[in-house]
N, C-alpha and C positions, 0 to 999 in steps of 0.2 A: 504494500500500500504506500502510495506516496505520501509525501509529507506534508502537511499543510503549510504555506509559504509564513504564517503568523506564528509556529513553534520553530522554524526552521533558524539555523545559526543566521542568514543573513539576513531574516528582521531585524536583528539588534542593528548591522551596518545600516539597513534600508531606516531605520525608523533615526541611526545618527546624520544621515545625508538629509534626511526631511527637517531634521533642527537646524543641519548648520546651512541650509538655503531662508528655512524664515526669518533664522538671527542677521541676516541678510536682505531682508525683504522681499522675496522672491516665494511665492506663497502659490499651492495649487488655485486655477480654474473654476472647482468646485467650494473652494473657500473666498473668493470674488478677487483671487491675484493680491499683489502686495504691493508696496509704492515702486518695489524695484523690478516688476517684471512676474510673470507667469510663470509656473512652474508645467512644464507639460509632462503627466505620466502613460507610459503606453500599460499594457500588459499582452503579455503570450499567452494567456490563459485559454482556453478551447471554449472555439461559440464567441470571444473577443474578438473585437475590430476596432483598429483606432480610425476617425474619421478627420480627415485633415480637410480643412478649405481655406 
């Protein structure tokens, strides 16, 4: 059985790259962006699609 990506080692890195961009200002899309820019995340996940325009 695979792993769920939120028990896995690299949520610890994934969740320190998401701090050190908002201490930043740089904030996802789905939280309204930050003074300094958009954060854009894809995923690989199955049944995902990222839609660009």
């Amino acid at each position: 059985m695979r792993a769920r990506l939120h028990h896995h080692p690299h949520a610890t890195r994934r969740q320190q790259r998401l701090k050190w961009y908002a201490e930043r200002g740089v904030l996802p899309e789905e939280d309204g962006g930050g003074p300094n820019g958009i954060l854009v995340r894809t995923s690989d996940e199955r049944g995902e699609r990222l839609l660009a325009t």
